[in-house]
C-alpha positions in Angstrom: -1.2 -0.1 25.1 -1.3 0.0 21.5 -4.7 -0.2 21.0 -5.1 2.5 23.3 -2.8 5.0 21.6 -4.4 4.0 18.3 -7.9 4.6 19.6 -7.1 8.0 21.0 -4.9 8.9 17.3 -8.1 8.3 15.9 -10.2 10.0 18.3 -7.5 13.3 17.5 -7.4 12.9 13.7 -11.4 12.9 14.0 -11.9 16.0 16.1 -9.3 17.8 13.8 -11.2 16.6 10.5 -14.0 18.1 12.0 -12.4 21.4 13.0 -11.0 21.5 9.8 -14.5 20.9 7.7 -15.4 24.2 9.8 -12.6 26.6 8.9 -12.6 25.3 5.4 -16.2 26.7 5.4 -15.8 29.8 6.8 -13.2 30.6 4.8 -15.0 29.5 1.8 -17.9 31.9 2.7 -16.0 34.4 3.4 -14.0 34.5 -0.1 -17.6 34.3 -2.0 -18.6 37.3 -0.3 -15.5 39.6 -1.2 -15.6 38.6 -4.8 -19.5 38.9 -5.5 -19.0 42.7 -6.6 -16.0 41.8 -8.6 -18.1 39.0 -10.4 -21.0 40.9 -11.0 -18.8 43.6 -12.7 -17.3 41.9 -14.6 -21.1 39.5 -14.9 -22.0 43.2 -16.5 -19.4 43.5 -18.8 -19.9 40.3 -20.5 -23.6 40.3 -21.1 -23.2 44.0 -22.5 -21.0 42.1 -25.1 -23.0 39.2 -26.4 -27.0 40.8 -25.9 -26.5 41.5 -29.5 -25.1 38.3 -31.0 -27.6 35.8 -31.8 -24.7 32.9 -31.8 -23.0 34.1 -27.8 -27.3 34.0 -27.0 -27.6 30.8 -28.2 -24.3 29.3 -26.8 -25.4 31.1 -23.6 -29.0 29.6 -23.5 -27.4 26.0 -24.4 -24.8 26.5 -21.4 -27.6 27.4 -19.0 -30.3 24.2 -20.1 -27.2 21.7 -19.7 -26.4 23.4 -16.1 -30.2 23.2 -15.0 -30.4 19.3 -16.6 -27.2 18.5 -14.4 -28.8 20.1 -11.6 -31.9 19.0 -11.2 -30.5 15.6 -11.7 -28.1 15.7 -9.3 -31.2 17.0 -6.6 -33.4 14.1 -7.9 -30.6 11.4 -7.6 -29.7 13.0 -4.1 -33.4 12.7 -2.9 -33.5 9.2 -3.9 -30.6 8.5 -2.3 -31.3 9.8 0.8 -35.3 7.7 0.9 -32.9 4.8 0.3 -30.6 6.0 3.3 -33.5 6.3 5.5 -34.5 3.0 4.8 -31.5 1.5 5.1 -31.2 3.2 8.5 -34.5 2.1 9.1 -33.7 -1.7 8.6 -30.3 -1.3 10.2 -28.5 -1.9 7.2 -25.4 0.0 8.1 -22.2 -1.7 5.5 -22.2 -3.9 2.3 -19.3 -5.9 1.6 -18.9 -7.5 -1.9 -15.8 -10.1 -1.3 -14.2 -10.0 -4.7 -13.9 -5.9 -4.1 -10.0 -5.2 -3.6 -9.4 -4.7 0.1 -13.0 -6.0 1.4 -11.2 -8.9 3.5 -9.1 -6.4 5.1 -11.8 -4.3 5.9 -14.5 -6.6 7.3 -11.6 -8.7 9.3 -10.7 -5.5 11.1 -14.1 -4.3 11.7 -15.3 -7.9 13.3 -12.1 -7.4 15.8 -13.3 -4.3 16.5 -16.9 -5.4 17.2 -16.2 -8.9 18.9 -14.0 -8.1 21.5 -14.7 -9.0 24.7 -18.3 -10.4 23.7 -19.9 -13.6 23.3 -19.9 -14.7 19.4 -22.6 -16.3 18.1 -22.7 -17.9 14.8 -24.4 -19.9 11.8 -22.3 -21.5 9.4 -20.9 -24.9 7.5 -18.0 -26.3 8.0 -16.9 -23.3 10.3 -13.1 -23.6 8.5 -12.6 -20.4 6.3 -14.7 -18.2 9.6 -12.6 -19.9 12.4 -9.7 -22.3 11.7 -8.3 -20.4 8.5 -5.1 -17.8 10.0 -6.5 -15.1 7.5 -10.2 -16.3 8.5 -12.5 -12.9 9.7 -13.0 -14.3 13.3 -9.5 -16.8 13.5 -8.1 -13.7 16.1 -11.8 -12.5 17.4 -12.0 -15.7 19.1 -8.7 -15.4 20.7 -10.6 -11.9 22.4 -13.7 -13.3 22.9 -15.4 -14.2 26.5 -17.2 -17.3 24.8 -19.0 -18.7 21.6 -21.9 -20.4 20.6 -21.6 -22.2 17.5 -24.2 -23.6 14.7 -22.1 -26.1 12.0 -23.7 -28.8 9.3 -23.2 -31.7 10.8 -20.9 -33.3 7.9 -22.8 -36.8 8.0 -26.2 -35.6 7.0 -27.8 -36.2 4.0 -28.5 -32.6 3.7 -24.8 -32.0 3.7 -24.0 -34.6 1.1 -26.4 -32.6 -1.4 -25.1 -29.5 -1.0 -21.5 -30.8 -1.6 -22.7 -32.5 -4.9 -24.8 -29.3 -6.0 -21.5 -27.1 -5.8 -19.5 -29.9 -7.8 -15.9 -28.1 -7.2 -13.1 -30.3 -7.3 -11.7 -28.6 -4.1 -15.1 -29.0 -2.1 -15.5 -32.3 -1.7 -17.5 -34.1 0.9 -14.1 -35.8 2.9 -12.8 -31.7 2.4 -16.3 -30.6 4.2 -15.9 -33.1 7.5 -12.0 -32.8 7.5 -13.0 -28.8 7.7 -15.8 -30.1 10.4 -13.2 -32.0 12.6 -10.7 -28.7 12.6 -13.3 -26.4 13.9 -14.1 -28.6 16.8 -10.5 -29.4 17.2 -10.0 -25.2 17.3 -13.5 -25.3 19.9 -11.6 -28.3 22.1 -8.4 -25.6 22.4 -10.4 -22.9 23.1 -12.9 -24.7 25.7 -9.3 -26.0 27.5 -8.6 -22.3 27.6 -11.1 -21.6 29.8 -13.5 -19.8 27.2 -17.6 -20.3 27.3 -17.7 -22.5 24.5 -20.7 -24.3 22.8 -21.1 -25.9 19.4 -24.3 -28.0 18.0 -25.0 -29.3 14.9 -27.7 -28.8 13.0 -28.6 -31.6 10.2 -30.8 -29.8 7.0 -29.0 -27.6 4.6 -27.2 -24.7 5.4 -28.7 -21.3 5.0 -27.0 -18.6 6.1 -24.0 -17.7 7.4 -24.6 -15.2 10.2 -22.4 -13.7 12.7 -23.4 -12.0 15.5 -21.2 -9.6 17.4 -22.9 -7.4 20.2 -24.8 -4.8 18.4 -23.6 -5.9 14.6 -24.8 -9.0 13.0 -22.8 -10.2 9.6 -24.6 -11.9 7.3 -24.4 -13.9 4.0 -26.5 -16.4 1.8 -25.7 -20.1 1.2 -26.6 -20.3 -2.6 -28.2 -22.9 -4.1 -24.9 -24.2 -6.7 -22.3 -21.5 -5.5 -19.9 -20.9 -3.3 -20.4 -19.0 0.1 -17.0 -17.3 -0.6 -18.2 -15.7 -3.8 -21.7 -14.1 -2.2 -21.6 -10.4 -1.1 -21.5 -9.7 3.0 -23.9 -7.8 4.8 -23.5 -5.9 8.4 -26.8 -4.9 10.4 -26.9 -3.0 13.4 -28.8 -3.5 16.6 -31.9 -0.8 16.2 -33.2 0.3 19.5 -36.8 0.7 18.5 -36.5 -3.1 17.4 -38.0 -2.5 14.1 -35.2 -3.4 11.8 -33.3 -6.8 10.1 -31.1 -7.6 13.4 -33.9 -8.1 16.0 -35.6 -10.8 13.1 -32.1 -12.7 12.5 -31.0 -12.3 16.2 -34.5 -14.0 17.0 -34.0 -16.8 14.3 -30.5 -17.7 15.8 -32.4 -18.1 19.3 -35.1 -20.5 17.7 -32.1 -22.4 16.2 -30.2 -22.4 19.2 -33.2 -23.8 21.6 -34.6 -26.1 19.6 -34.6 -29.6 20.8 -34.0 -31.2 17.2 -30.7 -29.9 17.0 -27.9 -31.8 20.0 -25.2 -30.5 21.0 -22.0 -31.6 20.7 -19.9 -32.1 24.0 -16.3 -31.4 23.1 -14.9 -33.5 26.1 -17.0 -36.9 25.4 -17.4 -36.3 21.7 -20.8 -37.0 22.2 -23.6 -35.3 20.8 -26.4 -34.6 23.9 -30.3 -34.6 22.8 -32.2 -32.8 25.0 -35.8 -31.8 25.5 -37.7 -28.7 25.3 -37.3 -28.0 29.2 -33.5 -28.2 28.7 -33.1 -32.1 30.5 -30.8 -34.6 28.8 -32.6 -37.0 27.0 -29.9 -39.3 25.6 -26.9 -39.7 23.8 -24.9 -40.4 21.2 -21.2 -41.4 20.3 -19.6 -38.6 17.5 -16.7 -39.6 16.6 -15.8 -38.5 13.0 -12.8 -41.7 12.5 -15.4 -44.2 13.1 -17.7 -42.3 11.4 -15.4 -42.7 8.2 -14.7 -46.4 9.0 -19.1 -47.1 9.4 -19.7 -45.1 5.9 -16.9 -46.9 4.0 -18.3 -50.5 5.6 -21.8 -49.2 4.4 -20.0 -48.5 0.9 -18.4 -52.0 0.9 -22.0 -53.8 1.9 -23.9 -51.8 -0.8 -20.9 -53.2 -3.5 -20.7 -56.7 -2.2 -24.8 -56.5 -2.2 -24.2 -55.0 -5.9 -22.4 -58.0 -7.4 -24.3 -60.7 -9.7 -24.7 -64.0 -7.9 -22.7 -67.0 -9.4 -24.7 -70.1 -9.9 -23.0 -73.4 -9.8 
């Protein structure tokens, strides 16, 4: 019921705004037009006063120049504008979100609720933690309103994952940090799944790319840098274009390839098993994930590579 009220205030406020923006015009044409004989009088009057003085001329002609400079400007920059407009339009570019802006979290938290209810979410990430498990995450309540997800994460045992944990070198991202952020977001997927929601994760093993969220007709999308944080790169928001020639039909397309291809399993959240299959879509074969005896294996590795390490004594 309260989203309902609040949809039809705004629906009011923006039918007034818009009556408004019409009166304010009219009445704005209206006053120009009953003071244009006043203004030329009095337009008259003050040119018959300075035609003779070489100084008011000059002030005059200086006034006029910096008017026409600001002017013409303002038309140039306005053209531009609108070319860059049209081809933002064009590649359905419709928001840009830098994250350090004051308010931007707000902003694009509210606009994905708005955009991802009642749909099926699709998205590319990494660990999946600050998107889903985080409270003040920008889908941690559009899930809740969701019919279903399908999910892309790192898989946290990869070497490509290791790499780019090493190439941020943050105390706070760490590589046990990464897969203990890994083992909430499936824990979250597990809750959600026993809710009754369509949910499907699989884990991809090369370095992450993107981070792309797709949400009916709007796709969000960042970059995975190189050496910096996700968090600190700016957001983008493209819109479905119905001609398909713009940026959401080429990223929509690339989740697809990622989804279906048959290098990447998928993980079962009620065997914790991760299910190879082949290009048709049959089960090939598959294998045990479980993330404790994961950590047990790669400290036993650890311990075999020391032990291995150590001189040998010679009696």
């Amino acid at each position: 019921m309260f989203h309902e009220f609040s949809s039809t205030l705004r629906t009011f406020l923006r039918d007034a705004v818009g009556s408004l923006y019409h009166i304010v015009i009219v009445a704005l044409s209206a006053g120009i037009a009953l003071l244009l004989p006043a203004g030329a009088r009095q337009f008259l009057s003050f040119w018959s006063r300075v035609e003779h003085d070489k100084l008011s001329l000059i002030a005059v002609e200086m006034t006029v120049a910096i008017l026409l400079i600001a002017c013409f400007s303002y038309i140039h920059r306005s053209l531009r504008d609108r070319a860059l407009a049209a081809a933002s339009s064009g590649a359905g570019l419709v928001s840009f979100f830098p994250r350090r802006t004051r308010g931007a979290q707000r902003r694009i938290k509210k606009l994905k609720e708005e955009q991802g209810t009642g749909r099926t979410i699709m998205v590319i990430g990494s660990s999946g933690y600050s998107s889903l498990v985080d409270h003040v995450g920008d889908l941690s309540s559009v899930l809740d309103k969701s019919l279903g997800a399908k999910i892309l994460l790192v898989n946290p045992y990869s070497q490509e994952a290791s790499i780019r944990i090493r190439a941020i070198d943050h105390p706070k991202h760490t590589l046990d940090t990464f897969r203990e952020e890994v083992r909430q977001s499936i824990a979250l997927l597990k809750r959600l799944k026993a809710m009754g929601k369509a949910v499907k994760l699989k884990l991809y093993s090369d370095a992450p790319l993107i981070k792309m969220v797709i949400l009916g007709d709007y796709l969000w999308l960042q970059h995975y840098h190189a050496d910096l944080d996700i968090e600190t790169m700016p957001e983008y928001v493209l819109r479905h274009n119905r001609k398909k020639v713009g940026l959401y039909t080429l990223y929509a397309h690339y989740f697809e390839q990622r989804w279906e291809s048959a290098e990447i399993p998928e993980y079962d959240l009620e065997t914790d098993e991760l299910v190879y299959r082949s290009k048709t879509g049959s089960e090939v074969r598959r294998e045990r994930f479980e993330i404790d005896l994961a950590l047990e294996e790669a400290g036993s590795a650890i311990e075999a590579l020391d032990t291995a390490a150590e001189p040998v004594q010679l009696a």
